[in-house]
N, C-alpha and C positions, 0 to 999 in steps of 0.2 A: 616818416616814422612808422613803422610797422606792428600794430597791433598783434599779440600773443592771443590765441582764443583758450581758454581754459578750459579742458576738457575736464567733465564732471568724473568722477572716478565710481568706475563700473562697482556695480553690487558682486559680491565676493558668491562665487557659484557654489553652490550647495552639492560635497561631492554624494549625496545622499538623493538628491533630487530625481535622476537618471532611476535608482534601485526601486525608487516609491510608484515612479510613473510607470516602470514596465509592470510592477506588481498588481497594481491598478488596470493595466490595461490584461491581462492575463486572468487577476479577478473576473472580469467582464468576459471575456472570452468564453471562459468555463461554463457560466451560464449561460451563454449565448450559443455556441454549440451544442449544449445539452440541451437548449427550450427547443432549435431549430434544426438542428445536423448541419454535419456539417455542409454538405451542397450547399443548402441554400442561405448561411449565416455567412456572409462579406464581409470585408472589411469595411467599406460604409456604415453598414448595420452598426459593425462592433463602434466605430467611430463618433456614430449619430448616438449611442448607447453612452459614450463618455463625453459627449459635446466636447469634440476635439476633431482636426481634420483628419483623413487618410493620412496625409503626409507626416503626421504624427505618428502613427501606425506603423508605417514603413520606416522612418527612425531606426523604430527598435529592433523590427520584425521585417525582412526582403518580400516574404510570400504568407497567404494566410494559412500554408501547409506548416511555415516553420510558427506560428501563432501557434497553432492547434497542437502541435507536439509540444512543444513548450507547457504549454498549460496542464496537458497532460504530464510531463515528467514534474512542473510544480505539484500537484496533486498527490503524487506520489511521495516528494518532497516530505510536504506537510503529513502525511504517513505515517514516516518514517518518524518525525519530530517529535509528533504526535507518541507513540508506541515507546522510544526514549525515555520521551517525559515522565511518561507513565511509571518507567519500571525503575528509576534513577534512585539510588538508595536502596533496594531489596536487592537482598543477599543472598536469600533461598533460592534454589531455580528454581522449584515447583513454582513457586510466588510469581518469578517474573515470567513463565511461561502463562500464567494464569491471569494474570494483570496485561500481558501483553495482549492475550487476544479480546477481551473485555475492549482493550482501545481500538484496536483493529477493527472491530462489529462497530464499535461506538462512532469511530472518524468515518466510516460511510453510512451509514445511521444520519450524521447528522451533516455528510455532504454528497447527497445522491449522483449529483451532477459530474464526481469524478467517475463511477460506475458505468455511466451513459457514454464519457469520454474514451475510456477504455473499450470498451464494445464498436462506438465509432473507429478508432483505429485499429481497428482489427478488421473490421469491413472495408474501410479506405485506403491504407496502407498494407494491402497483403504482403508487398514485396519487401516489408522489415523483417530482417531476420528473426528480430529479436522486439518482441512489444514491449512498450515500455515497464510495463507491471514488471515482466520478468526478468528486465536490467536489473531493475534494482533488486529484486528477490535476490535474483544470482549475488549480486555484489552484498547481500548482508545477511546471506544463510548460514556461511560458516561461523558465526557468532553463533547461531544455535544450534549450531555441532558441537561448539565447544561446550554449551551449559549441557545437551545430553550425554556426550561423554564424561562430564565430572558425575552426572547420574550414574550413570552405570559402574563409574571405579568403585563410586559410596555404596553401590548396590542397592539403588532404591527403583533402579529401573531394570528390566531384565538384558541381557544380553541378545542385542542383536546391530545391525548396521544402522548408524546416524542417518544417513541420507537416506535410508526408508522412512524413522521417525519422522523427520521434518519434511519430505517428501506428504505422506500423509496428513501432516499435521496440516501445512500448507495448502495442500488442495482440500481439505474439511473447513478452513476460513473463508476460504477465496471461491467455495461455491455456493456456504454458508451468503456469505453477501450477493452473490449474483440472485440466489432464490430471493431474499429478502428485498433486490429491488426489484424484480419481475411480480411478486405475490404481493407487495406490501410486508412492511414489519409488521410479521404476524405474534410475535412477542417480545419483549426488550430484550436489548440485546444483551443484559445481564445475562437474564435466561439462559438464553442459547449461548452464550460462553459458558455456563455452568455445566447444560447438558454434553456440549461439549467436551467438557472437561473428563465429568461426571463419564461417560464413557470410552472415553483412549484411557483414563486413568484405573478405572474401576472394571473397563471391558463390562460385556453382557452376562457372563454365564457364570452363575453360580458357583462356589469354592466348590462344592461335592460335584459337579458337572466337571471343572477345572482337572478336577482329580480322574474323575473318569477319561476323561479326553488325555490324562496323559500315561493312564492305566495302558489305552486304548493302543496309542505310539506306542509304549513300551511292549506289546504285545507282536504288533509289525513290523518296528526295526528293533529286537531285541537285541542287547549291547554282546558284543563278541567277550568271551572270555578275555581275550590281550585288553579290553579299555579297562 
């Protein structure tokens, strides 16, 4: 007579499980390349850091090069989500131009260690075309071409080319936080979003200077009788 062995019925896999533990292990990462550089932060390290083996590791991740990038394009990520969040419901663009970069200063403000990761990949990956900061730039700039062209149809912004705007706009954030992690947050980042603001919006120079200065043009290319 042949006994049936009853096999106990497996626990139902959590398809969530996989999403938690690379987040975790990527959380970990971030910091651990930014305490150590990359050189010398291993996979062991990051491994011994989450009491889990290498081969855990490599699951997710083939090399610790593709670790390192990863955690850096998460970074970016949360960003991105971050800046969203922020502006979801304002209707103004001044507003969400204003609110956006408040979060921008704020999401490295209060995670240095993406800063660190991006300067790492810049000295360890020369051969990217393209780093990762300014994957993503490129893929979400023309959302704010669109809001300064509806500035400019309303005439609240002067006439000139978008991709200067945000061209500038961009590199006044994005060096904004490079200074603030090399110096220290030398004032909150409300501040410096305001001063910010406070000068692309308002410029430096005096209305009666403003007028001079275009007294001045007028004087150099004077308009030809046919305009």
């Amino acid at each position: 007579m042949k006994h049936t062995i009853e096999k106990k019925p497996r626990r139902p896999v959590d398809p969530a499980l996989g999403e938690r533990r690379r987040e975790q292990i990527l959380e970990a990462a971030a910091k651990l390349f930014a305490k150590h550089g990359y050189a010398a932060a291993d996979t062991q390290l990051l491994a011994e850091e989450l009491g889990v083996g290498k081969g855990t590791i490599y699951r997710y991740f083939p090399s610790k090069e593709e670790v390192f990038l990863a955690a850096a394009d998460r970074g970016m990520h949360m960003l991105c989500e971050q800046v969203d969040s922020s502006i979801q419901g304002i209707d103004d663009p001044l507003h969400r131009i204003a609110v956006a970069i408040r979060s921008y200063l704020a999401f490295f403000a209060e995670h240095p260690e993406f800063v660190e990761l991006l300067m790492q990949e810049r000295a360890q990956f020369k051969d990217r075309k393209k780093p990762t900061f300014f994957v993503h730039r490129e893929a979400r700039v023309e959302q704010w071409r669109t809001i300064y062209r509806r500035l400019i149809a309303e005439g609240r912004v002067r006439e000139m080319p978008v991709e200067r705007i945000t061209n500038v706009m961009s590199d006044l954030v994005y060096g904004t936080m490079f200074t603030n992690y090399f110096t220290g947050q030398r004032k909150p980042f409300e501040s410096q979003a305001q001063d910010i603001l406070d000068v692309v919006f308002h410029g430096i120079l005096s209305d009666a200077e403003r007028r001079q200065q275009r007294d001045e043009d007028t004087k150099t290319c004077p308009r030809s009788s046919e305009d």
